[in-house]
mmCIF file of the C-alpha atoms, coordinates in Angstrom:
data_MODEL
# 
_entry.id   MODEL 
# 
loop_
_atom_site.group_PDB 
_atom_site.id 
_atom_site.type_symbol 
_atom_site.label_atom_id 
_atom_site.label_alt_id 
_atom_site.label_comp_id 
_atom_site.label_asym_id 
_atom_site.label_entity_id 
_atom_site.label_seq_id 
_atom_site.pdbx_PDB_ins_code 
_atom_site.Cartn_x 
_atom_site.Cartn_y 
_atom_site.Cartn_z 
_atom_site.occupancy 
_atom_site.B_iso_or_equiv 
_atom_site.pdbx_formal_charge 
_atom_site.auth_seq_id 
_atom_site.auth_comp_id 
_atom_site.auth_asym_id 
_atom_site.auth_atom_id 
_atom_site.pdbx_PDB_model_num 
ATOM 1   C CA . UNK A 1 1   ? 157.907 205.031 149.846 1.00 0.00 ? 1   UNK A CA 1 
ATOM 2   C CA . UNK A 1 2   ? 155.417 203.730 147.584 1.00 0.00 ? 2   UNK A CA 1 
ATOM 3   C CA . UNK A 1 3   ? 154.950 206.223 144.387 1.00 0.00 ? 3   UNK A CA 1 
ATOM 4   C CA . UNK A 1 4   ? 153.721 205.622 141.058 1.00 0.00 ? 4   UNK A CA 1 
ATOM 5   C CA . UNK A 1 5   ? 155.209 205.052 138.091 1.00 0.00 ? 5   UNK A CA 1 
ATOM 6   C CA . UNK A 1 6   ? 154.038 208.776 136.196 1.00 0.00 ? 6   UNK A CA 1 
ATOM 7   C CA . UNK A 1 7   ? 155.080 210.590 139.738 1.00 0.00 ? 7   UNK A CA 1 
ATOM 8   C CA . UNK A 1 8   ? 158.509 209.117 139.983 1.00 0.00 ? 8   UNK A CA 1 
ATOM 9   C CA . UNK A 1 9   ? 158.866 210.049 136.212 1.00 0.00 ? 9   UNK A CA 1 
ATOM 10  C CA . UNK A 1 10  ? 158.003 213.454 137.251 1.00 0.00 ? 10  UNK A CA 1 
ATOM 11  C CA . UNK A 1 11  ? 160.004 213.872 140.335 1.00 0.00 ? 11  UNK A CA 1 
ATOM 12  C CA . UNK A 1 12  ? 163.053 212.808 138.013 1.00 0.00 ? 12  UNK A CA 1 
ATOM 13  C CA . UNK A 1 13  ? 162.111 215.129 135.225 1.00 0.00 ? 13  UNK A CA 1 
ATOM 14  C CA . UNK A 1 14  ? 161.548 218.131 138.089 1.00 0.00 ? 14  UNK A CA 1 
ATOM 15  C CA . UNK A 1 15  ? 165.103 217.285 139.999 1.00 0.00 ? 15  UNK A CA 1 
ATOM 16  C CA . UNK A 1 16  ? 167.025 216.567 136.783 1.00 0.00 ? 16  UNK A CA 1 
ATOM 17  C CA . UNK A 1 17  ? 166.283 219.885 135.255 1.00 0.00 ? 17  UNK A CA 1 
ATOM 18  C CA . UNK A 1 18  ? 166.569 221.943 139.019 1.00 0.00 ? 18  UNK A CA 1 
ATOM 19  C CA . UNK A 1 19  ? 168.949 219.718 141.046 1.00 0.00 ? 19  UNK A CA 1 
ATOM 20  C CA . UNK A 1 20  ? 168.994 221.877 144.420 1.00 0.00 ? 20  UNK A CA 1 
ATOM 21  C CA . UNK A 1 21  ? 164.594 222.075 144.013 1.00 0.00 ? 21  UNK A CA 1 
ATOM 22  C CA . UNK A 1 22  ? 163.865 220.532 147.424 1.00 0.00 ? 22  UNK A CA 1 
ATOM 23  C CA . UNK A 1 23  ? 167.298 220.198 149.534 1.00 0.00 ? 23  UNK A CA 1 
ATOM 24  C CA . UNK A 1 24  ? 166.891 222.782 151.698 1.00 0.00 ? 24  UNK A CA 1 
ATOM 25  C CA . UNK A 1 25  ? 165.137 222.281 154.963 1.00 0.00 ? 25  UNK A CA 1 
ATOM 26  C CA . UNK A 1 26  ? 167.042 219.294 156.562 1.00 0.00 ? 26  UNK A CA 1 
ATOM 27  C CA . UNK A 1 27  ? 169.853 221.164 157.629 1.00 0.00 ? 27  UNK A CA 1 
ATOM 28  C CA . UNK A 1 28  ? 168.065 224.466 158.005 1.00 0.00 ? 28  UNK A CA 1 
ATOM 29  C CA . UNK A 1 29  ? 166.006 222.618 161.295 1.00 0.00 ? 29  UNK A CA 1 
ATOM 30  C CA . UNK A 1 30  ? 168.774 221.063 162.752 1.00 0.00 ? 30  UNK A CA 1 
ATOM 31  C CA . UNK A 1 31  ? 167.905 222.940 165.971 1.00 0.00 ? 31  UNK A CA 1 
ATOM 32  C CA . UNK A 1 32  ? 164.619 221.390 166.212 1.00 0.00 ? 32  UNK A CA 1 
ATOM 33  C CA . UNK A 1 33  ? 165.754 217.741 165.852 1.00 0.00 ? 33  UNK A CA 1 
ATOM 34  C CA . UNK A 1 34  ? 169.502 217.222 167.472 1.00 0.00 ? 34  UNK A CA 1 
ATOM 35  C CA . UNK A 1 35  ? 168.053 217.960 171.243 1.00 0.00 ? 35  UNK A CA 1 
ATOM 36  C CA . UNK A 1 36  ? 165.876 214.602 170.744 1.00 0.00 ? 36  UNK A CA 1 
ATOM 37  C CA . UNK A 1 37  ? 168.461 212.539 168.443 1.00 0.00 ? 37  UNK A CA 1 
ATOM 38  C CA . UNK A 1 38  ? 170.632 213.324 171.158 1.00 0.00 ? 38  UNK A CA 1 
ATOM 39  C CA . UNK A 1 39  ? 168.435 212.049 174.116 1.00 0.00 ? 39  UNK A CA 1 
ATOM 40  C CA . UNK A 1 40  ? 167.373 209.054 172.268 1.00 0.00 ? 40  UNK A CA 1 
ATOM 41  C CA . UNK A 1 41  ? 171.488 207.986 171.706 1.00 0.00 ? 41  UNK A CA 1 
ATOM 42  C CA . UNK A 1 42  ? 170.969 207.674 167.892 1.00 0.00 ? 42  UNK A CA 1 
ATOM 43  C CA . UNK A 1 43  ? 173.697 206.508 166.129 1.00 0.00 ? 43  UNK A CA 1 
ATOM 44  C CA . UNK A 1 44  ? 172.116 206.278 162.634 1.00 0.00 ? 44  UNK A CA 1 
ATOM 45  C CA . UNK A 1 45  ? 169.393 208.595 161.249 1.00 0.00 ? 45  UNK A CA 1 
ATOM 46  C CA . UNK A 1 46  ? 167.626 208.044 157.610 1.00 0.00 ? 46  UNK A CA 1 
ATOM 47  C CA . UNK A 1 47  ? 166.906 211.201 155.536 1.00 0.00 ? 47  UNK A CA 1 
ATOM 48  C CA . UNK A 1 48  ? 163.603 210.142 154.234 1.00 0.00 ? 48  UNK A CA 1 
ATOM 49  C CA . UNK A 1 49  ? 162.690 211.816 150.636 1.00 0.00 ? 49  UNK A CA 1 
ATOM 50  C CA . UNK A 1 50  ? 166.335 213.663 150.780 1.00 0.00 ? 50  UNK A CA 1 
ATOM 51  C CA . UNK A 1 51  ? 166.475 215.152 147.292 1.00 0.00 ? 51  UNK A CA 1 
ATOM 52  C CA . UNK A 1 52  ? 169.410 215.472 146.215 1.00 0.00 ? 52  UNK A CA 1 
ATOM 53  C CA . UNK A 1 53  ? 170.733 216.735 149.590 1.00 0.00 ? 53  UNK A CA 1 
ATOM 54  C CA . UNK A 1 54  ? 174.811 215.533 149.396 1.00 0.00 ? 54  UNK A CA 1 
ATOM 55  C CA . UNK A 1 55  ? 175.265 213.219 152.777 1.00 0.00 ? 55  UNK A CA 1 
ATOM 56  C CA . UNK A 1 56  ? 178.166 215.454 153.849 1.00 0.00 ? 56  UNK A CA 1 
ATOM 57  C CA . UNK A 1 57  ? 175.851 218.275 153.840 1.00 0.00 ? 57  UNK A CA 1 
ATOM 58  C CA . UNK A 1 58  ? 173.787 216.944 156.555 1.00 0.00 ? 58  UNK A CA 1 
ATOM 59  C CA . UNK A 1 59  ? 176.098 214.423 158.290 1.00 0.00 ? 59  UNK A CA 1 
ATOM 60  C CA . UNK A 1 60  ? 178.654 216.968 158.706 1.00 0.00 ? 60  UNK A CA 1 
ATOM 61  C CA . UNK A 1 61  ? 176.909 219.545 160.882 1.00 0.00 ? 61  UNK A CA 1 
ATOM 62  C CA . UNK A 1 62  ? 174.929 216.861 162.229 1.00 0.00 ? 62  UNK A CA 1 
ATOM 63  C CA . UNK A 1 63  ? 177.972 215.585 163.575 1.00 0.00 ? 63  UNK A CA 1 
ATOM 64  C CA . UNK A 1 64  ? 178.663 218.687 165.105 1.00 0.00 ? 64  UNK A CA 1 
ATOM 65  C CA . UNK A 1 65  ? 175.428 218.854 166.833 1.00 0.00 ? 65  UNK A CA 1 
ATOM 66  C CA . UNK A 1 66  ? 175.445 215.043 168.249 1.00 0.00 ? 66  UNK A CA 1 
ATOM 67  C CA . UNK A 1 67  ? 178.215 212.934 169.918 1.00 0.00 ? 67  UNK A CA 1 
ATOM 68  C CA . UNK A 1 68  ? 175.855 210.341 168.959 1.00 0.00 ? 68  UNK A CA 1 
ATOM 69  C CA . UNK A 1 69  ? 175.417 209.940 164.988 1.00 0.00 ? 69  UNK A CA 1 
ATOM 70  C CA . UNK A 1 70  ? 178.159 207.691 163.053 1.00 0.00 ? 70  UNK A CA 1 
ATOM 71  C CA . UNK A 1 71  ? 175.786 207.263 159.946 1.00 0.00 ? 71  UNK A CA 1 
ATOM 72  C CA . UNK A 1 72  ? 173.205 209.386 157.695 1.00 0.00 ? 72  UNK A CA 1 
ATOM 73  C CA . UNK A 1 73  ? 171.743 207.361 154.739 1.00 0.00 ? 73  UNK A CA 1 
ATOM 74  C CA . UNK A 1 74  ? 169.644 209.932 152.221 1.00 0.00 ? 74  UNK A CA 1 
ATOM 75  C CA . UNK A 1 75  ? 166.813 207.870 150.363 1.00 0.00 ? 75  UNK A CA 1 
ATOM 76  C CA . UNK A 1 76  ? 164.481 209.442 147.913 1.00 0.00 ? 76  UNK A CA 1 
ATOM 77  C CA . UNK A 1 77  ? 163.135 207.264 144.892 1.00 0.00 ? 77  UNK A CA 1 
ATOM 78  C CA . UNK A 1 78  ? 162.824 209.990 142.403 1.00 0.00 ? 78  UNK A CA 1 
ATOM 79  C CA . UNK A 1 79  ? 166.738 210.229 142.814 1.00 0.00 ? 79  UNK A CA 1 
ATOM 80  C CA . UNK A 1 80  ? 168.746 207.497 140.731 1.00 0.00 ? 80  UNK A CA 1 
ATOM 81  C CA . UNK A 1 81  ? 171.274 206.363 143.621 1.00 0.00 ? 81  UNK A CA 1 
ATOM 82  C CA . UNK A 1 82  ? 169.413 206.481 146.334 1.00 0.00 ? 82  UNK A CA 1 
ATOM 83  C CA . UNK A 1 83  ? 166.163 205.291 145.253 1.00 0.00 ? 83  UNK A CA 1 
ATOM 84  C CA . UNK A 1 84  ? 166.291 201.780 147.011 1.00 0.00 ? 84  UNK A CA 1 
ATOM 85  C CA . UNK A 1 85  ? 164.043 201.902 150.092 1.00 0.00 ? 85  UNK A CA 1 
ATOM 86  C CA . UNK A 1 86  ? 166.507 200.853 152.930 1.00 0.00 ? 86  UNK A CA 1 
ATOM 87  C CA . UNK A 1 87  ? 165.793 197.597 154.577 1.00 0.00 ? 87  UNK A CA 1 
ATOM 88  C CA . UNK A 1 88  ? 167.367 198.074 157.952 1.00 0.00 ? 88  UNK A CA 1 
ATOM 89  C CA . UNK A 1 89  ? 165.851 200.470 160.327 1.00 0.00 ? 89  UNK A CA 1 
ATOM 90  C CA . UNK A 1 90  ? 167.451 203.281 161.392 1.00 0.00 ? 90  UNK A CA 1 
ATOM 91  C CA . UNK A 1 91  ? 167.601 205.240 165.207 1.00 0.00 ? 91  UNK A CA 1 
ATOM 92  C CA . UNK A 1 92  ? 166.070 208.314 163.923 1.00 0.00 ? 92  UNK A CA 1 
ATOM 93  C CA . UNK A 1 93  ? 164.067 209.022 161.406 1.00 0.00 ? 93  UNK A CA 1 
ATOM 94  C CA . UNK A 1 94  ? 163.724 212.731 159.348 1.00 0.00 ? 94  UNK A CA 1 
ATOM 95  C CA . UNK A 1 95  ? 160.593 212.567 157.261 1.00 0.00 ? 95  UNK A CA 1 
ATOM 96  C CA . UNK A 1 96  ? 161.100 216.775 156.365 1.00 0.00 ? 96  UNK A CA 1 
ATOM 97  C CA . UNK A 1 97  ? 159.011 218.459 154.407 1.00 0.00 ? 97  UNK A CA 1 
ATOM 98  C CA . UNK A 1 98  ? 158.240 215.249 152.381 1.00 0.00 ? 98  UNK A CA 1 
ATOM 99  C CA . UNK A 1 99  ? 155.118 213.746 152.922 1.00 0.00 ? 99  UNK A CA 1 
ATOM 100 C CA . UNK A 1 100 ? 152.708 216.527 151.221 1.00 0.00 ? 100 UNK A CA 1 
ATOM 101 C CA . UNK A 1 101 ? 154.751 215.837 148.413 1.00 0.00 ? 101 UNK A CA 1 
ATOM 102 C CA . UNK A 1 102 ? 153.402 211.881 148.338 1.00 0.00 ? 102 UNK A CA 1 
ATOM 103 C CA . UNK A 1 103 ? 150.338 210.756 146.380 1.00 0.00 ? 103 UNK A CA 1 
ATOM 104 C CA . UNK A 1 104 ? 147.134 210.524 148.449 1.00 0.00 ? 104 UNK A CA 1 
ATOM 105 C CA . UNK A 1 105 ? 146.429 207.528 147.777 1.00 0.00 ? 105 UNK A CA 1 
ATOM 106 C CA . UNK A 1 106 ? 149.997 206.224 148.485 1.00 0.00 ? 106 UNK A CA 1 
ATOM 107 C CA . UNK A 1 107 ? 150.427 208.274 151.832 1.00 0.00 ? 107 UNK A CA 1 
ATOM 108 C CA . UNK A 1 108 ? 149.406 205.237 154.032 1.00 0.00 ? 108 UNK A CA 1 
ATOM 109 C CA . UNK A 1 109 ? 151.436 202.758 152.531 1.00 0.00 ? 109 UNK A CA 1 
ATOM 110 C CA . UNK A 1 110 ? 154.447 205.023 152.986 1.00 0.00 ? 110 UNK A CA 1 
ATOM 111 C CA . UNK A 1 111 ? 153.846 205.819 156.466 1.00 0.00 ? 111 UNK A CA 1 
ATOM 112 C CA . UNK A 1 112 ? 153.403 201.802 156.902 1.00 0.00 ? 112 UNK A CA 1 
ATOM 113 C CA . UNK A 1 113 ? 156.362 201.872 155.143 1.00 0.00 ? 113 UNK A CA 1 
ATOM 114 C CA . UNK A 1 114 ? 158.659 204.384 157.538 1.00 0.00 ? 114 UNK A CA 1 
ATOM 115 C CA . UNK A 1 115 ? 156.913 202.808 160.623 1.00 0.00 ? 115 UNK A CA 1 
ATOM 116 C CA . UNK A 1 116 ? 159.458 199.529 159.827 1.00 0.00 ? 116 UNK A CA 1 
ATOM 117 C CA . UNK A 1 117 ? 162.315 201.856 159.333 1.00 0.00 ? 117 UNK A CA 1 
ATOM 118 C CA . UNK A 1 118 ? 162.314 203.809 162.846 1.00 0.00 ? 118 UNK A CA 1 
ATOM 119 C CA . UNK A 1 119 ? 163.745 202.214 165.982 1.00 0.00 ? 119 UNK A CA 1 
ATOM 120 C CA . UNK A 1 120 ? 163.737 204.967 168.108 1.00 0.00 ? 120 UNK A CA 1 
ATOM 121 C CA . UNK A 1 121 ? 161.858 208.251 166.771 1.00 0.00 ? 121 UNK A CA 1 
ATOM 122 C CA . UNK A 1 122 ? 161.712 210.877 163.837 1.00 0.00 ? 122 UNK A CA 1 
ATOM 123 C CA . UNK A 1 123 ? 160.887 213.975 162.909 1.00 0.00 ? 123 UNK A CA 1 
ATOM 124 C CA . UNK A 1 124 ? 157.886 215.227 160.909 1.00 0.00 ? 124 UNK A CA 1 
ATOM 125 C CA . UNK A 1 125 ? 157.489 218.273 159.100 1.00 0.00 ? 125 UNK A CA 1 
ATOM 126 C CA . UNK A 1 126 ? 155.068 219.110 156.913 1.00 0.00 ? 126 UNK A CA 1 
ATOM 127 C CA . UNK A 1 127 ? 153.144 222.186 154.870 1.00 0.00 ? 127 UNK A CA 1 
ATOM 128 C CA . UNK A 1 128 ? 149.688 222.734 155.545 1.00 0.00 ? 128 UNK A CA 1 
ATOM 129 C CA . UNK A 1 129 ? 149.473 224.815 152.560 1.00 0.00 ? 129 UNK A CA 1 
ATOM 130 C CA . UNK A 1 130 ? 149.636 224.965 148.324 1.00 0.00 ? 130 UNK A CA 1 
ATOM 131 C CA . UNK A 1 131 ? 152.867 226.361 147.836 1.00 0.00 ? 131 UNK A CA 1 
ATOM 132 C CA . UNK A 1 132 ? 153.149 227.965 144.316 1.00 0.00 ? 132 UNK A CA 1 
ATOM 133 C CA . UNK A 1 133 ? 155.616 225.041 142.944 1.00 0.00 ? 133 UNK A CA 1 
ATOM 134 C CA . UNK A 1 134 ? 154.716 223.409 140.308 1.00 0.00 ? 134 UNK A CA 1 
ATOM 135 C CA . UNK A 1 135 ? 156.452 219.995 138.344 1.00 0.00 ? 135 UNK A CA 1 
ATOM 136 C CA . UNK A 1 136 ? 157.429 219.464 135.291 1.00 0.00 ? 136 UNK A CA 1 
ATOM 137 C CA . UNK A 1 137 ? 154.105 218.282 133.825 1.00 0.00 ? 137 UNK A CA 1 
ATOM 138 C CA . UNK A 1 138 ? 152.459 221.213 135.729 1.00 0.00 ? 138 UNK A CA 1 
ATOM 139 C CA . UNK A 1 139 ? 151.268 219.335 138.455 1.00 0.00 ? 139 UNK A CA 1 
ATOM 140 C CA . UNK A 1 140 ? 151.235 220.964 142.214 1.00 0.00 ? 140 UNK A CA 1 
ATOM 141 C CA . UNK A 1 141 ? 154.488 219.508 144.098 1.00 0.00 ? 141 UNK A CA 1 
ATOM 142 C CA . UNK A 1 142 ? 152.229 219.430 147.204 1.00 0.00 ? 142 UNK A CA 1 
ATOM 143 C CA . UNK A 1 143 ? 149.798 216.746 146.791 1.00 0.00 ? 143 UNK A CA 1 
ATOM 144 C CA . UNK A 1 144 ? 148.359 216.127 149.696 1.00 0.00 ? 144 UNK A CA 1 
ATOM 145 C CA . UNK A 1 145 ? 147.275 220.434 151.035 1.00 0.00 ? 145 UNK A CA 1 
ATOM 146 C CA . UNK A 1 146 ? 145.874 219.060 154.924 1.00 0.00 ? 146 UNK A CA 1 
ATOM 147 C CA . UNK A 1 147 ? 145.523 221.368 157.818 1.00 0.00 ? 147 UNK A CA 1 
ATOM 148 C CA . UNK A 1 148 ? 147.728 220.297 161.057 1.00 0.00 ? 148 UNK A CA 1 
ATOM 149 C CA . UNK A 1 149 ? 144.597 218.703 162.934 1.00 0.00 ? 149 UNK A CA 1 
ATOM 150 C CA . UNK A 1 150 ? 144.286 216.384 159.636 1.00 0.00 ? 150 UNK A CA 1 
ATOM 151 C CA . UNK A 1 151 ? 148.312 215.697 159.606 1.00 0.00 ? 151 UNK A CA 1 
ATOM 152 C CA . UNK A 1 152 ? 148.442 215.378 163.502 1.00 0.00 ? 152 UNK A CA 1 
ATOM 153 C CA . UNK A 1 153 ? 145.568 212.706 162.989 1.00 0.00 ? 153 UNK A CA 1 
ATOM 154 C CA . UNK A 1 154 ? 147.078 211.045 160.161 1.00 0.00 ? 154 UNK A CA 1 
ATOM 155 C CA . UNK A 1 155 ? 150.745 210.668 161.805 1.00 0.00 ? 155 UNK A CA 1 
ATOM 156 C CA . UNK A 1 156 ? 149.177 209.582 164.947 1.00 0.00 ? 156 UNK A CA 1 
ATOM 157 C CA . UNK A 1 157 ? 147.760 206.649 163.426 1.00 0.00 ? 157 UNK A CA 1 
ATOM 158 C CA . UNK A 1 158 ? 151.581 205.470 163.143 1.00 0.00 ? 158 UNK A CA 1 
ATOM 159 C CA . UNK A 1 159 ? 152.857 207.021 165.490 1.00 0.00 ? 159 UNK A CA 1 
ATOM 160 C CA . UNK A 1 160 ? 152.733 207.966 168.770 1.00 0.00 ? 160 UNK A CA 1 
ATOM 161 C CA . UNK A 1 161 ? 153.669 211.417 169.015 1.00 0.00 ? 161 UNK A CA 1 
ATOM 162 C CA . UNK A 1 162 ? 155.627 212.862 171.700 1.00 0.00 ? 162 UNK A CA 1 
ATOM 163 C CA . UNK A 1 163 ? 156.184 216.668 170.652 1.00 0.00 ? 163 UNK A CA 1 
ATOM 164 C CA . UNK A 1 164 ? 154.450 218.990 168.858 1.00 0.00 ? 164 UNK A CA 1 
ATOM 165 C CA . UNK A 1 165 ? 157.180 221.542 167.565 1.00 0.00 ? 165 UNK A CA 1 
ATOM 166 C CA . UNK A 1 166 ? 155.946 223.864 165.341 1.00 0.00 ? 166 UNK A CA 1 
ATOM 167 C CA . UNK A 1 167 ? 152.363 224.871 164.350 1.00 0.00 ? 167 UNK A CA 1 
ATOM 168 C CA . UNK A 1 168 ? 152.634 227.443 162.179 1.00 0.00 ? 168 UNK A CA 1 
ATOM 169 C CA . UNK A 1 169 ? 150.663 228.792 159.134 1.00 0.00 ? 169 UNK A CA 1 
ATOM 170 C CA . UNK A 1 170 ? 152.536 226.709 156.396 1.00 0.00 ? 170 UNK A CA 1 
ATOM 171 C CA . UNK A 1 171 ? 153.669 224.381 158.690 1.00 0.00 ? 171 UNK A CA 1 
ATOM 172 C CA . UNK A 1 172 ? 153.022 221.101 161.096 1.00 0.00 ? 172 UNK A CA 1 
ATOM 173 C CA . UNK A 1 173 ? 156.142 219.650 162.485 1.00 0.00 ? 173 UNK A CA 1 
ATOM 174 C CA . UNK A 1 174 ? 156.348 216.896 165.322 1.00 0.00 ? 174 UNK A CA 1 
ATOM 175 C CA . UNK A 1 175 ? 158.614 214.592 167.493 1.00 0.00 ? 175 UNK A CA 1 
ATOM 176 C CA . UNK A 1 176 ? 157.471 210.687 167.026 1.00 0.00 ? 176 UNK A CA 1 
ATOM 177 C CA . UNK A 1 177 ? 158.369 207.621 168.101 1.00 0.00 ? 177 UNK A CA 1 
ATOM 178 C CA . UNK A 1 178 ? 157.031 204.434 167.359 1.00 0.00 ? 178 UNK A CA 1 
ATOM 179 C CA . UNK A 1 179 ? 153.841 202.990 168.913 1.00 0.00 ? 179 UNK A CA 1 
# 
């Protein structure tokens, strides 16, 4: 993920002072993701933009839901530890409730970015609304406020997508696999 210097400042400021701001959604739509990690045979799946979600957290009940998984990797580079962009691809790929949150004018470098890490497919979610967060220098978290025909657009110009999941008022979310 490609992110400026200020933002990942801020992102490090935000998650140091509220460590659990932004782990909560990756486990929470489980349901929507196993059925396809499970028909696709992936064996490793890359939280992309994790927070400061604990591995166990997800690769436990992950492992519950799939025969299939044997490895999570969480990478998000506002979080020191896992802030080195993995250079081997993974099966699956969960890009949840993360890409609002990137600078626009860094969106399609990340995209180009998790196109190289996904062998098999992914999972998008994201808010097509402002939410009422704010960061630590008073900035909006969401950065990028798009409605779904904008985000379906956008992800389909990496992607090819093979499920739309959810279209909801706050929310796009999509099955995609690589084009």
């Amino acid at each position: 993920m490609t992110i400026s210097a200020k933002q990942k400042a801020v992102l490090q400021e935000t998650h140091a002072k509220s460590p659990y701001w932004g782990d909560g959604t990756v486990v929470e739509k489980l349901k929507y993701y196993t059925p396809y990690i499970n028909s696709r045979m992936c064996d490793t799946v890359l939280n992309y933009g994790s927070s400061y979600l604990d591995t166990n957290k997800l690769a436990i009940p992950l492992k519950d839901w799939s025969p299939y998984v044997k490895e999570v990797i969480n990478y998000d580079p506002a979080i020191p530890g896992i802030d080195v962009e993995p250079t081997t691809p993974a099966d699956f790929v969960l890009m949840l409730d993360v890409l609002e949150h990137v600078e626009p004018d860094h969106l399609d470098s990340t995209l180009k970015s998790i196109q190289g890490l996904m062998k098999k497919g992914g999972m998008v979610s994201v808010a097509v609304k402002l939410t009422n967060r704010v960061l630590t220098d008073g900035s909006p978290a969401v950065k990028n406020v798009q409605d779904h025909d904008w985000w379906e657009a956008k992800v389909a110009e990496y992607f090819a997508i093979d499920q739309e999941v959810m279209r909801t008022k706050a929310h796009y979310m999509c099955i995609v696999s690589p084009k």
